[in-house]
LUMDRENLO-25934 format. One record per residue (C-alpha): x, y, z; residue in three letters. Coordinates in steps of 0.5 Angstrom, whole numbers. Example, Ala and Ser with C-alpha at 12.3 -4.5 7.8 and 13.67 -1.06 7.14 Angstrom:
   east  north     up  code
     25     -9     16   ALA
     27     -2     14   SER
REM end
This chain:
   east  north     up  code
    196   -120   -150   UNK
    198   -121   -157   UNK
    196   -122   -163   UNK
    198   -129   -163   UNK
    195   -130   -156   UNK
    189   -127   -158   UNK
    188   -132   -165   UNK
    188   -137   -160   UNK
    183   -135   -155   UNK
    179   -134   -161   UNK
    181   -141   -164   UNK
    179   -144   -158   UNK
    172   -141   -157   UNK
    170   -144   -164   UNK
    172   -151   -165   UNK
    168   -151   -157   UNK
    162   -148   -161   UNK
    162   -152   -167   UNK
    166   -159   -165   UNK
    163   -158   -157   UNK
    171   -160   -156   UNK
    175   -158   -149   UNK
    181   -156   -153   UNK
    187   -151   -149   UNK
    190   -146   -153   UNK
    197   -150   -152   UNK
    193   -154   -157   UNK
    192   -149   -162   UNK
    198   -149   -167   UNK
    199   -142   -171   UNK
    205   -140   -175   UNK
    208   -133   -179   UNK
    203   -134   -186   UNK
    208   -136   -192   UNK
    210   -130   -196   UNK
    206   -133   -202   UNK
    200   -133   -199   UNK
    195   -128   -196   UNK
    195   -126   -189   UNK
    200   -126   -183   UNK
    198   -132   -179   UNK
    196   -139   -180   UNK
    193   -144   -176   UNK
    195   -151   -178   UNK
    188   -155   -178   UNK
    190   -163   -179   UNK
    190   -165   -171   UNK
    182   -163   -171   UNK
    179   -167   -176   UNK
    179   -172   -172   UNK
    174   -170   -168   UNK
    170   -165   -174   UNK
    170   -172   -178   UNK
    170   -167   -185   UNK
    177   -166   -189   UNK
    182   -161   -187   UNK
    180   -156   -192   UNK
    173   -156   -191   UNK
    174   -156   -183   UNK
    179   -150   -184   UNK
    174   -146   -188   UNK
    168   -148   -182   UNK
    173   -145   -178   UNK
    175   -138   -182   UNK
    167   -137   -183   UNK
    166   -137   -174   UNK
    173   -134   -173   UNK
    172   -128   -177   UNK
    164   -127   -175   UNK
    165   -127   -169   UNK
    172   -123   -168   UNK
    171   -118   -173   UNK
    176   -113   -170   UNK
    181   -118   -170   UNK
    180   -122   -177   UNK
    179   -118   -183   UNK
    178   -124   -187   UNK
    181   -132   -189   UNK
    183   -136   -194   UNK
    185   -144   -194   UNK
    190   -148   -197   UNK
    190   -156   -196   UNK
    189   -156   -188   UNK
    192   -149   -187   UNK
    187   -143   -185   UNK
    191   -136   -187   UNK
    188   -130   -183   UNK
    189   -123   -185   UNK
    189   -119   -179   UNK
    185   -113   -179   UNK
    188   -106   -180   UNK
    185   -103   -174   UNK
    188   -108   -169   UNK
    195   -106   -172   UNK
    194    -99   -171   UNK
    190   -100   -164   UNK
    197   -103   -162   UNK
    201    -98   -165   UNK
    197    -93   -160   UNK
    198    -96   -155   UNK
    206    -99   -156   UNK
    209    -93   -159   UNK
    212    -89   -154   UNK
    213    -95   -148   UNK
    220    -95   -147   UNK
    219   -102   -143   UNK
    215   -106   -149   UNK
    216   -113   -148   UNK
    217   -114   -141   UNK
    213   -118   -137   UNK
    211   -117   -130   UNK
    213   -120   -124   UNK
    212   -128   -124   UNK
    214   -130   -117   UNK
    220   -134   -119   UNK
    228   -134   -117   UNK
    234   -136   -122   UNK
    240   -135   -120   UNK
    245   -134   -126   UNK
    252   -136   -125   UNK
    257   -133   -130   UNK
    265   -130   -132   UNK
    268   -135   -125   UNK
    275   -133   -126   UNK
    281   -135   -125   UNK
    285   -131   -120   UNK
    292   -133   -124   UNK
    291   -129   -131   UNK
    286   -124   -134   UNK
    280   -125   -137   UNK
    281   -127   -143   UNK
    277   -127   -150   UNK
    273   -134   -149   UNK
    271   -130   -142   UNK
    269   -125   -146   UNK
    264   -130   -149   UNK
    263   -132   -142   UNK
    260   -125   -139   UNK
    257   -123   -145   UNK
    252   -130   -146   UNK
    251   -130   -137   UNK
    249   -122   -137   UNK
    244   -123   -142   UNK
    241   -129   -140   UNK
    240   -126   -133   UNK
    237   -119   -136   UNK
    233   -123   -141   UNK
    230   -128   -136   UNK
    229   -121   -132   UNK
    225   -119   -138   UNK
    220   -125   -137   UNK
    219   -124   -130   UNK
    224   -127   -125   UNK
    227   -124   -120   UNK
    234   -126   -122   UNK
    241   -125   -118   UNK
    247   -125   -122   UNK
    253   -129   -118   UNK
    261   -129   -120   UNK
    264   -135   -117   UNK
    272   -133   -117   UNK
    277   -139   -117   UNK
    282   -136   -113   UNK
    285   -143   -110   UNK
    288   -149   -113   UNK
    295   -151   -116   UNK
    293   -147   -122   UNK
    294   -140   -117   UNK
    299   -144   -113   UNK
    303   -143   -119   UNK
    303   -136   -120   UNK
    305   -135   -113   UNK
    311   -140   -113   UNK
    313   -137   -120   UNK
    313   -130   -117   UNK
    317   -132   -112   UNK
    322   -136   -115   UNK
    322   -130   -121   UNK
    320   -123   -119   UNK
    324   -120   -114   UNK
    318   -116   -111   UNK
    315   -114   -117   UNK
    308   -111   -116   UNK
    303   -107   -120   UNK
    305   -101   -117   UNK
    313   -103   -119   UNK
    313   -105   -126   UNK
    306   -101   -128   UNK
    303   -107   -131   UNK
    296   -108   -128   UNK
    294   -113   -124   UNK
    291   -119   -126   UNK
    296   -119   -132   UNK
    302   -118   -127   UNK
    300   -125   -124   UNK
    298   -128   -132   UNK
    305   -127   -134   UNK
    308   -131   -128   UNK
    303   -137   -130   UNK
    306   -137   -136   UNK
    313   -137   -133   UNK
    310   -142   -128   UNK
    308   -147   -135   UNK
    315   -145   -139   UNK
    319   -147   -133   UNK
    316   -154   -132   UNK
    315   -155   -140   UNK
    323   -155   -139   UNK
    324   -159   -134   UNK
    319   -164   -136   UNK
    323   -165   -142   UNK
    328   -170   -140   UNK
    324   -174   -136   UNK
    319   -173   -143   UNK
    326   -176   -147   UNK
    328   -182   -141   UNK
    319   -185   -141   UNK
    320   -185   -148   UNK
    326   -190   -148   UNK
    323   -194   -142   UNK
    326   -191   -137   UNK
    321   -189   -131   UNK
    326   -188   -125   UNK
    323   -182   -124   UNK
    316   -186   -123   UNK
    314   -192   -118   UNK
    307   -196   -117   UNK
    302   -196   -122   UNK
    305   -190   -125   UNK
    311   -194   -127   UNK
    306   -199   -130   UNK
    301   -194   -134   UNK
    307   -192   -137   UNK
    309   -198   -140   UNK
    302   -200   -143   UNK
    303   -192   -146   UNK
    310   -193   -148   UNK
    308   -200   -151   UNK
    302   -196   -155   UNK
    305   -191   -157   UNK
    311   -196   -161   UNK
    305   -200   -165   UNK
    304   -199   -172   UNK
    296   -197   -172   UNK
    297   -192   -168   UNK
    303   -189   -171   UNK
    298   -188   -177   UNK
    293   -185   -172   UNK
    295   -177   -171   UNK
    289   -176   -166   UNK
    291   -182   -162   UNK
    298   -181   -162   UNK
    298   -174   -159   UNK
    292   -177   -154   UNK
    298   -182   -151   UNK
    303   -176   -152   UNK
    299   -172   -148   UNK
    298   -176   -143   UNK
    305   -179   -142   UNK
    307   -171   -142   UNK
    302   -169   -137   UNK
    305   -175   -132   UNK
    313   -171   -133   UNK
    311   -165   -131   UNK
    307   -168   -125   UNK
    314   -170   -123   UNK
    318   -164   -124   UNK
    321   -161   -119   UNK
    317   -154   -120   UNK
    311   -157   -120   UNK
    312   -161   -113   UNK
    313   -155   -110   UNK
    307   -152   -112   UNK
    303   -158   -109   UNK
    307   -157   -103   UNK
    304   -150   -103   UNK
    298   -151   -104   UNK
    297   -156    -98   UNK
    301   -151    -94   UNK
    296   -146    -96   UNK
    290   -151    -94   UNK
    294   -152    -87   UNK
    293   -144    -86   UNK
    301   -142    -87   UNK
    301   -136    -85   UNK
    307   -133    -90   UNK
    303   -137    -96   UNK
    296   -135    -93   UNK
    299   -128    -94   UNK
    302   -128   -101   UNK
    295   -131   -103   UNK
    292   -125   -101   UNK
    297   -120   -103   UNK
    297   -123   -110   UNK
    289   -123   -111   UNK
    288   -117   -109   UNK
    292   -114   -115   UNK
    288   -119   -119   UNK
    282   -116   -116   UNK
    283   -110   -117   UNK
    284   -111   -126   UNK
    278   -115   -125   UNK
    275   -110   -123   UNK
    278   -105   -129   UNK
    275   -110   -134   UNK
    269   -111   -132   UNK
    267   -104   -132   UNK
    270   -103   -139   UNK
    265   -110   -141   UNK
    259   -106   -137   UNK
    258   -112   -134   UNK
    257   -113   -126   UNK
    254   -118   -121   UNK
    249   -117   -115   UNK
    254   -124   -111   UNK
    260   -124   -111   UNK
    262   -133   -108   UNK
    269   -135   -108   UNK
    272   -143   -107   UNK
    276   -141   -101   UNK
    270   -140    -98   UNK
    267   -145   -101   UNK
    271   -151   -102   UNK
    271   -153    -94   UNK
    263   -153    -95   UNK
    264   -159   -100   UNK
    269   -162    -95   UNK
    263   -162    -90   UNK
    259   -165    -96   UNK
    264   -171    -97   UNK
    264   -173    -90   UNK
    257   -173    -90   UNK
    257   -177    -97   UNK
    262   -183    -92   UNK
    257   -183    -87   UNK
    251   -184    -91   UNK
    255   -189    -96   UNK
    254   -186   -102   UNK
    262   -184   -103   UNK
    268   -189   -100   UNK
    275   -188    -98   UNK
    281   -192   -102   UNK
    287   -195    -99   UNK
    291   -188   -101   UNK
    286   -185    -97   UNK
    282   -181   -102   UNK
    275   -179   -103   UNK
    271   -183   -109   UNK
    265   -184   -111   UNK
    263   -189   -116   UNK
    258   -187   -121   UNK
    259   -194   -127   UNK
    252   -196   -124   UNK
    249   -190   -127   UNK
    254   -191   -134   UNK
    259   -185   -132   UNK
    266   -187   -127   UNK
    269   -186   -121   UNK
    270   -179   -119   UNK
    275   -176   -114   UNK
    272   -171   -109   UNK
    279   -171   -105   UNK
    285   -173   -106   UNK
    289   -178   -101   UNK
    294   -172    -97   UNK
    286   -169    -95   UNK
    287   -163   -101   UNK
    280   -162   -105   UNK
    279   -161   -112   UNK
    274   -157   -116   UNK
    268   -162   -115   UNK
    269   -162   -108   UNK
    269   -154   -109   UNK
    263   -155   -113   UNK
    259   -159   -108   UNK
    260   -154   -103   UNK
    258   -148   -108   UNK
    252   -151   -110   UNK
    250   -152   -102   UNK
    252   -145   -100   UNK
    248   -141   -106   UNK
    241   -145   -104   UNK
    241   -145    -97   UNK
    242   -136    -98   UNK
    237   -135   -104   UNK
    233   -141   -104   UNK
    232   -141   -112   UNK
    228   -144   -116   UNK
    233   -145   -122   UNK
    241   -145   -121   UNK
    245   -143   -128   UNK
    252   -144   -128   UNK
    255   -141   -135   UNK
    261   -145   -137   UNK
    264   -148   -144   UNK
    262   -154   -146   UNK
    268   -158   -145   UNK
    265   -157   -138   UNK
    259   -162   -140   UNK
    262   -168   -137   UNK
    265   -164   -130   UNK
    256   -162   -130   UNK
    252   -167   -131   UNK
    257   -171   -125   UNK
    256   -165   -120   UNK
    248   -167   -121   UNK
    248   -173   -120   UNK
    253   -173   -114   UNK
    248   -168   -110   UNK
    242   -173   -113   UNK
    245   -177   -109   UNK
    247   -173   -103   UNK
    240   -171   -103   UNK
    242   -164   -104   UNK
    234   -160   -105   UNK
    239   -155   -110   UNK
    240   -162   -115   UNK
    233   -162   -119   UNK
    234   -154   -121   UNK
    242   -153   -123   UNK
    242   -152   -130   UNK
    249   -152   -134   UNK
    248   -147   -141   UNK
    254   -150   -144   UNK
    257   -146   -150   UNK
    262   -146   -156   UNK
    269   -145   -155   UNK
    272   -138   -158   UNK
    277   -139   -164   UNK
    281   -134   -167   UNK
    283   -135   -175   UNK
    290   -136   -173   UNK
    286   -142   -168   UNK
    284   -144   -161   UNK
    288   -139   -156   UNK
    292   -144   -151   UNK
    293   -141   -142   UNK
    299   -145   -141   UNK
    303   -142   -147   UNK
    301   -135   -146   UNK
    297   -135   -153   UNK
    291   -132   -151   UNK
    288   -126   -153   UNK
    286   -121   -146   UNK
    280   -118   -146   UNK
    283   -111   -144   UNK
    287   -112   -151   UNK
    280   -115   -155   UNK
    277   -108   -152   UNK
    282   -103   -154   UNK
    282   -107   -160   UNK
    276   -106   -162   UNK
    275    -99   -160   UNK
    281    -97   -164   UNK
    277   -101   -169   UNK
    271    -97   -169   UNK
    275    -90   -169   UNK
    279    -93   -175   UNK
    273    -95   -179   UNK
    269    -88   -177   UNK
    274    -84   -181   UNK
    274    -89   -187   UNK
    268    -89   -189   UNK
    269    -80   -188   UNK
    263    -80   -183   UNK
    262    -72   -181   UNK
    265    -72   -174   UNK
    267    -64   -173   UNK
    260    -64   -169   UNK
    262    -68   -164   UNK
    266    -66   -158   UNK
    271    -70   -156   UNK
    268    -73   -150   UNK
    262    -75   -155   UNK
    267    -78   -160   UNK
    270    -82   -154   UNK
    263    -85   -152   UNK
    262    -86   -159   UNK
    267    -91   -161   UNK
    267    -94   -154   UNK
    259    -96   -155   UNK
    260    -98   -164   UNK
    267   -101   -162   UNK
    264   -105   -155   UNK
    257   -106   -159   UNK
    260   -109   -164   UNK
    265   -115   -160   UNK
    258   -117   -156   UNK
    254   -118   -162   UNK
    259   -122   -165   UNK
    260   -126   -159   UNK
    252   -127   -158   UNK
    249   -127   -165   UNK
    251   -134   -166   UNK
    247   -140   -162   UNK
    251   -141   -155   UNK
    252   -149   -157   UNK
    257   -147   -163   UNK
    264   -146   -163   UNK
    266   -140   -167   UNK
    271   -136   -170   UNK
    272   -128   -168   UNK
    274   -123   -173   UNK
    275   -117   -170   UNK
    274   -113   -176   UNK
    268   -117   -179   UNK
    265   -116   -171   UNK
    264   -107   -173   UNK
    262   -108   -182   UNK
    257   -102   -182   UNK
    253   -107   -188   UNK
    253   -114   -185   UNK
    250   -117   -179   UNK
    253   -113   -174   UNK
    252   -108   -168   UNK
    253   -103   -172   UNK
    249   -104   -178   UNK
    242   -103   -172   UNK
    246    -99   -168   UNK
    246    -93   -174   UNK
    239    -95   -176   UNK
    237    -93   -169   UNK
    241    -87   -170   UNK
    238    -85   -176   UNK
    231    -86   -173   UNK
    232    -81   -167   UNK
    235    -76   -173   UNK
    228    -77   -177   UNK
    225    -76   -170   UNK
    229    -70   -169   UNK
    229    -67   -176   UNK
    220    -68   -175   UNK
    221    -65   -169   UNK
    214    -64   -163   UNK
    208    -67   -167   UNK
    201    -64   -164   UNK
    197    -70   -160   UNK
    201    -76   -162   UNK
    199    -79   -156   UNK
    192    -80   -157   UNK
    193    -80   -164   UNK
    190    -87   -168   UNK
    190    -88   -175   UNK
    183    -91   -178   UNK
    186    -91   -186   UNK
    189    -96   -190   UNK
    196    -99   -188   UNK
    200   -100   -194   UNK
    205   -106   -194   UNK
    211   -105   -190   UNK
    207   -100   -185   UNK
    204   -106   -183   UNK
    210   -111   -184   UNK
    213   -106   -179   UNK
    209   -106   -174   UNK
    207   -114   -175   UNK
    215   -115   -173   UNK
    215   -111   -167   UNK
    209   -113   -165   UNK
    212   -119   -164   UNK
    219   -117   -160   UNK
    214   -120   -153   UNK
    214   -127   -156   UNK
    221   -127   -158   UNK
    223   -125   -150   UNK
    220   -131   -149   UNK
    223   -135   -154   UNK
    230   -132   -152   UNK
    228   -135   -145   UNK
    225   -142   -147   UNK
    232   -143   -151   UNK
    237   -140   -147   UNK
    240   -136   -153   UNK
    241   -129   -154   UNK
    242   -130   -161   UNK
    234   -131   -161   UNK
    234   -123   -160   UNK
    241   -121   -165   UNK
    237   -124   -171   UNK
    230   -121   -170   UNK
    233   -114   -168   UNK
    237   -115   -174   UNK
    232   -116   -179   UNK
    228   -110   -175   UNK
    233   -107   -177   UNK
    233   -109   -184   UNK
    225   -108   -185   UNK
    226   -101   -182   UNK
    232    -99   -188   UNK
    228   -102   -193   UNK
    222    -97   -190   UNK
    226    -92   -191   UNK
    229    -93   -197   UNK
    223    -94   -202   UNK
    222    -90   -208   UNK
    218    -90   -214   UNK
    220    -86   -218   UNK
    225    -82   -214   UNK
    220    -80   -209   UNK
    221    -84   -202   UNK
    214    -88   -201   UNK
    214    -89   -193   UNK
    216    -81   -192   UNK
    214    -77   -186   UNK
    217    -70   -188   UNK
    213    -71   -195   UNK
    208    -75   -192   UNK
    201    -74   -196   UNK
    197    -72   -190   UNK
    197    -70   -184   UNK
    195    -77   -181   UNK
    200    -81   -185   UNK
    206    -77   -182   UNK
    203    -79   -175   UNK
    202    -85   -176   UNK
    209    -86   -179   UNK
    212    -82   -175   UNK
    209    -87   -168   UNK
    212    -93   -173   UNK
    219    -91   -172   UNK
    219    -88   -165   UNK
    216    -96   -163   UNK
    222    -99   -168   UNK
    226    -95   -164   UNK
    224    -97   -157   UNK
    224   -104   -160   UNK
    231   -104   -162   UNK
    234   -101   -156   UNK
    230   -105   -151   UNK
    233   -111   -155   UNK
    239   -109   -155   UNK
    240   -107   -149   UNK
    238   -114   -147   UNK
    244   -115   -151   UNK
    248   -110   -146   UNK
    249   -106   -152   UNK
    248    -98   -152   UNK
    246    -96   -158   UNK
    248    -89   -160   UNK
    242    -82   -161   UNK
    247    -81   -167   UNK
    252    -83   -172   UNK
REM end
């Protein structure tokens, strides 16, 4: 139980003893004590004046006065401020924790609570490689999973891989217009990127032959179009020519995009790829088999990259598996009436009674879309794992795509609907600006990774680190934990929420906010450790004495790291544990690096007595364990040297 969990318990006895109050410990509001007042927790007492019918300072002082008669090994003593009840804990509830924490390598992890969440993270596209916006992707699902494991879920972690659709159609087409039998094998390009760059030759091809029909839409020739589309581009036509909205840069590029998404629509390219995906739908055997050739290259770079990340999945779904379930389901949704069925003959269903629109769930020539796919998915996951809680990691250009996935299986009466959670995050920038697939601008995550491991390496011997010590397999693991380290910190210390900007060499700066700075204070905990060597009867070993200021501050820190988890969980953010392991980090270089005089205050080698290097030495072996369980959580190895 920790300390603030033992306040609480304690807090509650009183006020049933002096009020006769039924109070909860949810009730009881406790935060860290402000730096300029003594004590290291407060209880905010204003909500219990109403039932203790005195002031707030009088009711926190009663409080104090039973609080520490009544648990003297837990409060040493009180002091009020208004309605606020400051409590310094006692030394000994400190130490007695130390004991008991210092050597356990799986501090903070909580026991097993009976429940299943299914985290669902990475879902690649089986047309490119992973990307560095899949980097932050992997990084957030991955730890989320391992912090939800930490607070005691049972928790499968699931890749869903987009491996059909137009978008891989037009891999397939592109390739086989334009790489006369190209294989990885032939061209000594990996897979995946293999694949990526016909996608790209796919969009340029299409870029080009959009760009007449582009020309003749903006001088009011539509012959390329018929029906409503003639008719929707004339009203974009008609827009785009009037005076407020050629001062409008934002509104112009909207109508433009729009018009130029309608052209390349009409493209011959692109008719070709919509032919074979409803050739691939049909079970074409020679499509079927490309399809499959195809993504097994890219399976086999996925594979590459995922490894190099440290990332790995316990379920493996992929949408041509899925997306006939999701047909199933919109069959289903026709009997029931909940969906109905156009002149075209596609699929909808109509959501404006609940303040959205209209949604497609199949297209009149009977191909699904990614809806369709997602329903599918969702039906499949519960029916093999029955969990309680379903989180599906996707950027927040998704939120829409979501909150209308819910609602449809609420409708449906899918029993999924109620646990489906969508973390959303921020997209990844670089300085330069956001990375476009369509045009080949994305920064690939084997490139990133190679990056920042040369980074790494580039930096070690900047700063003229002794590295003749190290064999040349260690150096190799060395730049690989500071350079991989380095890029998920970076990617995970920001709130999921927020858009950011990635710096590769900002990511790895020994002195700032980074990976780097904790990885080398964990480094130089294990070289004082080693340097002390074995100390007789540690283990059982509890100092009675006086703690000195930033001995307790750094055991208070630790002893905090449960609470954190939990936080973490509750909030979905990693970036909850990259601060607080960072400010350990911190804490324990001030520790070590107070003088007075010269003399280093905190010294375990010169320590004044035998008692003080034991206690100090069980300080920064429990700091250790705290920071490499933390990031460990992260994904992130830390190193036993620097």
């Amino acid at each position: 139980m920790s300390v603030v969990q033992n306040i609480r318990t304690a807090a509650v006895a009183a006020i049933k003893s002096l009020y006769d109050q039924p109070l909860v410990e949810a009730d009881i509001s406790i935060n860290t004590t402000k730096p300029e007042f003594e004590g290291e927790y407060t209880i905010v007492v204003f909500s219990f004046t109403k039932f203790s019918r005195q002031k707030p300072e009088e009711t926190a002082q009663r409080i104090g006065e039973y609080l520490t008669a009544h648990n003297p090994e837990l409060i040493a003593r009180f002091n009020v401020v208004k309605g606020f009840l400051n409590l310094s804990i006692n030394d000994a509830y400190w130490t007695r924790f130390l004991e008991t924490n210092y050597s356990d390598a799986n501090i903070g992890i909580q026991p097993a609570n009976g429940k299943k969440i299914m985290v669902e993270y990475s879902s690649p596209n089986t047309n490119k490689p992973l990307h560095l916006g899949h980097l932050r992707n992997n990084f957030l699902g991955f730890s989320i999973a391992e912090i939800m494991k930490a607070n005691g879920f049972e928790v499968i972690k699931a890749n869903l891989v987009n491996d059909r659709g137009i978008h891989i159609c037009k891999s397939m087409l592109a390739w086989q217009l334009f790489a006369h039998g190209d294989t990885p094998k032939s061209s000594g390009i990996k897979g995946d990127h293999l694949v990526g760059d016909y996608y790209v030759k796919f969009e340029s091809v299409v870029k080009e032959q959009a760009e007449p029909i582009i020309d003749r839409v903006l001088e009011n020739d539509f012959a390329d179009f018929e029906g409503a589309e003639v008719e929707k581009l004339e009203k974009l036509v008609t827009a785009l020519h009037k005076p407020e909205i050629q001062d409008d840069k934002d509104k112009k590029a909207k109508i433009m995009d729009d018009i130029k998404e309608m052209s390349r629509n009409k493209t011959e390219i692109m008719q070709q790829a919509k032919i074979m995906l409803q050739q691939w739908e049909a079970g074409n055997p020679e499509v079927r088999e490309l399809w499959a050739t195809m993504n097994s290259w890219v399976y086999e770079g996925f594979a590459e990259t995922y490894n190099r990340l440290g990332i790995n999945f316990d379920k493996m779904y992929y949408e041509s598996e899925t997306y006939l379930l999701g047909k199933n389901l919109v069959a289903e949704g026709l009997e029931k009436g909940v969906l109905f069925r156009k002149e075209d003959n596609s699929v909808w269903i109509d959501l404006t009674a609940d303040g959205l629109d209209q949604k497609l769930l199949l297209r009149g020539d009977g191909t699904s879309v990614y809806m369709t796919q997602d329903l599918g998915t969702a039906r499949l996951k519960y029916e093999d794992y029955h969990m309680d809680q379903s989180v599906i990691v996707v950027a927040d250009e998704q939120n829409y795509h979501f909150k209308v996935l819910q609602l449809i299986l609420e409708k449906l009466g899918e029993p999924s609907a109620p646990g489906l959670l969508h973390l959303s995050y921020g997209m990844v920038e670089l300085p330069h600006g956001r990375m476009k697939s369509r045009e080949g601008t994305v920064v690939d995550a084997d490139d990133m990774i190679t990056e920042m491991i040369q980074t790494a390496e580039e930096n070690a011997k900047e700063l003229g680190k002794k590295l003749d010590t190290f064999s040349e397999e260690e150096l190799h693991e060395l730049y690989d934990t500071v350079g991989m380290g380095g890029l998920k910190f970076f990617l995970l210390r920001v709130d999921p929420k927020k858009k950011m900007i990635f710096d590769p060499k900002e990511s790895i700066d020994l002195h700032g906010f980074t990976a780097t700075f904790i990885q080398y204070a964990h480094a130089r905990i294990k070289s004082i450790i080693r340097e002390v060597g074995p100390v007789a009867d540690l283990a059982t070993f509890n100092y009675t004495g006086e703690l000195l200021p930033l001995e307790k501050e750094l055991i208070i820190l630790n002893e905090q790291f449960p609470g954190v988890l939990a936080e973490a969980y509750r909030e979905l953010s990693p970036s909850v544990i990259a601060n607080y392991i960072f400010s350990i980090a911190q804490l324990f270089n001030s520790f070590y690096g107070e003088k007075v005089d010269g003399v280093p205050t905190y010294s375990i080698l010169r320590a004044a007595t035998e008692e003080k290097k034991k206690l100090r030495l069980q300080i920064i072996m429990l700091t250790a364990n705290v920071i490499k369980q933390g990031m460990k959580l992260m994904g992130i190895r830390v190193p036993e040297r620097m």
